[in-house]
N, C-alpha and C positions, 0 to 999 in steps of 0.2 A: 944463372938460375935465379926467378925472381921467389927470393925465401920471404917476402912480406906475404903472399898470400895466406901462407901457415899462420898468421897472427890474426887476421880479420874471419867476420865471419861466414860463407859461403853464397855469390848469390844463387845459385842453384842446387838444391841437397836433395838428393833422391833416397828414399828410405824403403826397403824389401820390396821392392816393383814386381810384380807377376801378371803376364798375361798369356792366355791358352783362346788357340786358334782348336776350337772343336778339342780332338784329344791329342793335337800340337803343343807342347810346354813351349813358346816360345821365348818366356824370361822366368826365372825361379828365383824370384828374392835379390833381386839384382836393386844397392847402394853405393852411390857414387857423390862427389860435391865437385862444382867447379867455380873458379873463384875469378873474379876480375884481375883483370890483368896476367892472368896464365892463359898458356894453349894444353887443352889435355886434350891427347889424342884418343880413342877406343881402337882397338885393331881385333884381329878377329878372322875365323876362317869364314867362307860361307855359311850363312844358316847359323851363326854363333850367335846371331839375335842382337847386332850394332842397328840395324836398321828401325828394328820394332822397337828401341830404346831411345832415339831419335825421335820418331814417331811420337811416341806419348807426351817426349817432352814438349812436344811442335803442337801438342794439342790434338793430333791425327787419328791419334787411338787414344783409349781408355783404358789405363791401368785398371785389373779385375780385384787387385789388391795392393797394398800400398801408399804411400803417401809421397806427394810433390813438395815443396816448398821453394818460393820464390822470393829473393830479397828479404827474407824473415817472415813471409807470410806462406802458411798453410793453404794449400790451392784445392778447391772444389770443382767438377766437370770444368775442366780445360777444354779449348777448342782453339783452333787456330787467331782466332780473332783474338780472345783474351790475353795469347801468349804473345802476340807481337803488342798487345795493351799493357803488357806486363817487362817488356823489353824484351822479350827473347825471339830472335828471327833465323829463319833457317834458307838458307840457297842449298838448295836440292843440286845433285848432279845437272838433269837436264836444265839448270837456271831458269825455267819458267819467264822468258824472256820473249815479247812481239817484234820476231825479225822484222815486220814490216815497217814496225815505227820506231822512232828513232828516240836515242840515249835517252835522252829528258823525258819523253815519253812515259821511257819503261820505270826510269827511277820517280815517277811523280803518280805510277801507274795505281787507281782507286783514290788518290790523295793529290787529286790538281787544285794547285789555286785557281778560285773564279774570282773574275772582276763584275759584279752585276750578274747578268745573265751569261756572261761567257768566260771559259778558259782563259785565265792573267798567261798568256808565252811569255812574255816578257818577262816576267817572275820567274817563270818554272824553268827558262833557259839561263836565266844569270845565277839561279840557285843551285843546278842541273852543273853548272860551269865550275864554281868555286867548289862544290862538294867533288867532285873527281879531280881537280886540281889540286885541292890538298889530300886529296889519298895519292895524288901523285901517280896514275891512272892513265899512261899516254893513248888519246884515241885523236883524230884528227877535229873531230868538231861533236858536240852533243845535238847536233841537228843529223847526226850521220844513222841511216837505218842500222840494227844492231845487229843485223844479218849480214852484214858489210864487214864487221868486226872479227876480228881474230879472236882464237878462245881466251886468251887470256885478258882481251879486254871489254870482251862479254863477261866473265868473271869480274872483273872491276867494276862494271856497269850492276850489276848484280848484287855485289859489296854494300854499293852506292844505295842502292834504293832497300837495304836491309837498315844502314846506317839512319838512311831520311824516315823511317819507318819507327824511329826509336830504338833498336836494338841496343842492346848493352850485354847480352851474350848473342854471340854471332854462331852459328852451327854451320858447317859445309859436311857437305856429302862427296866423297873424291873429289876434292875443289882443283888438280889436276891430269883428270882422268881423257886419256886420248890428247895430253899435251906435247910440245917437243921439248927439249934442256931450255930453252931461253925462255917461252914463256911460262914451264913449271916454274920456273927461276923467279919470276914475277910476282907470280904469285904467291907464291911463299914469302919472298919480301914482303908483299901486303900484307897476307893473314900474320907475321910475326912483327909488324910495327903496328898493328891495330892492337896487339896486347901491350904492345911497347909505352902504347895511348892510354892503357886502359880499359879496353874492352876484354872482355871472358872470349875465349875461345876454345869449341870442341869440334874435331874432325874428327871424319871416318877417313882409313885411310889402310889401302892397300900395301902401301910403301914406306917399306920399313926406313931408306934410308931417308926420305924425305921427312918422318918424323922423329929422326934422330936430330935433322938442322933445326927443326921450330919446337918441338913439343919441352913444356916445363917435365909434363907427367904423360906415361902411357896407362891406359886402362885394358887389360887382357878379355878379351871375352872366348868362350866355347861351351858349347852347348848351353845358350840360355843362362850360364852364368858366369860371374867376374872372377876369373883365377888371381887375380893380382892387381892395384894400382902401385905402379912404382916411378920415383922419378929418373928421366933418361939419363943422370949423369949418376948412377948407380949400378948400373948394368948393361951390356952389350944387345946389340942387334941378335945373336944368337941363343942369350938366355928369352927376348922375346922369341923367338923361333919355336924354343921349343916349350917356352908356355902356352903359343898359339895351339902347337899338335900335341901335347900331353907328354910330350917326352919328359920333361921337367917331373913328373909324375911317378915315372917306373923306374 
């Protein structure tokens, strides 16, 4: 357990968040902080509202009430652009990834170096190269279409262009959803040496056991709001159970 983050000060602090979709509560006062260098996971049943928390923090939505804070600063209208200007990047489930074109591509993708008047390759493949080599990242070459790639090193590639983007909290959304054992395996190694680096990390995540190997802390959601953040080496897989369904409750 990395207990230095309890000393420093949060980069990401969310304070009473609300937002209603029509007469949908979809977050009620929902406070959370996450710190560099931990994984905090949120879990959650359907509809518990991890998504639309995500969301705001990603710039996607607009909190109707509440406040953000980023690095020590107070955040006004967030939008995607700001938040990856402000370090925070998020890989979605579906990776938002151009099968057609290829690793360097997608990791350089909106932010290619030009030489003059055209795209520097040259640059963007030897930068493309070392940045997945030290995430340690096996894919056969960064000129390979990324549709070519297995999930889990679409996932890498993915990682990658969060990383070149600035990021300094990393968000994944089921970062091994529809994987097999070997490459969830991968991946999990990645997302728990990126905190291991330094970096903040917050998943969404179905699988309890999978955030039992990586996460510092869980965060409990249901119905729109946080029943508990607690850290995983305090409590079982089954007291998260049933603070997901409310058993914990009656």
């Amino acid at each position: 357990m990395n207990d230095k983050s309890e000393r420093v000060s949060p980069f990401l602090k969310v304070e009473n968040i609300t937002k209603n979709f029509g007469n949908i509560e979809a977050l009620k006062g929902v406070s959370l902080e996450s710190h560099l260098g931990e994984v905090l996971a949120i879990v959650g049943d359907n509809g518990a509202g991890k998504s639309t928390l995500i969301k705001i923090i990603s710039g996607v939505f607009t909190q109707d009430h509440g406040e953000i804070w980023i690095n020590g600063e107070k955040q006004e209208n967030l939008n995607p652009k700001v938040c990856l200007s402000k370090g925070i990047s998020t890989v979605y489930q579906d990776l938002a990834l151009v099968n057609t074109r290829d690793a360097a591509y997608n990791i350089f993708l909106g932010r290619e170096p030009m030489k003059g008047l055209f795209i520097d390759k040259k640059r963007m493949y030897t930068e493309s190269k070392q940045l997945i080599q030290g995430l340690e990242v096996h894919i056969p070459s960064v000129k390979v279409p990324v549709g070519n790639l297995s999930g889990g090193q679409r996932q890498g590639v993915a990682v990658a262009r969060a990383i070149h983007q600035g990021g300094k909290l990393l968000i994944f959304d089921e970062p091994t959803a529809a994987m097999g054992l070997v490459e969830s395996s991968r991946v999990l190694k990645l997302i728990k040496r990126l905190a291991e680096d330094g970096y903040g990390i917050i998943i969404i995540s179905h699988n309890l056991q999978q955030v039992f190997q990586i996460a510092h802390k869980v965060c409990v959601m249901r119905q729109g709001r946080i029943v508990d953040i607690v850290k995983t080496d305090e409590l079982n897989m089954n007291d998260i159970v049933s603070m997901i369904t409310g058993a914990a409750d009656i």
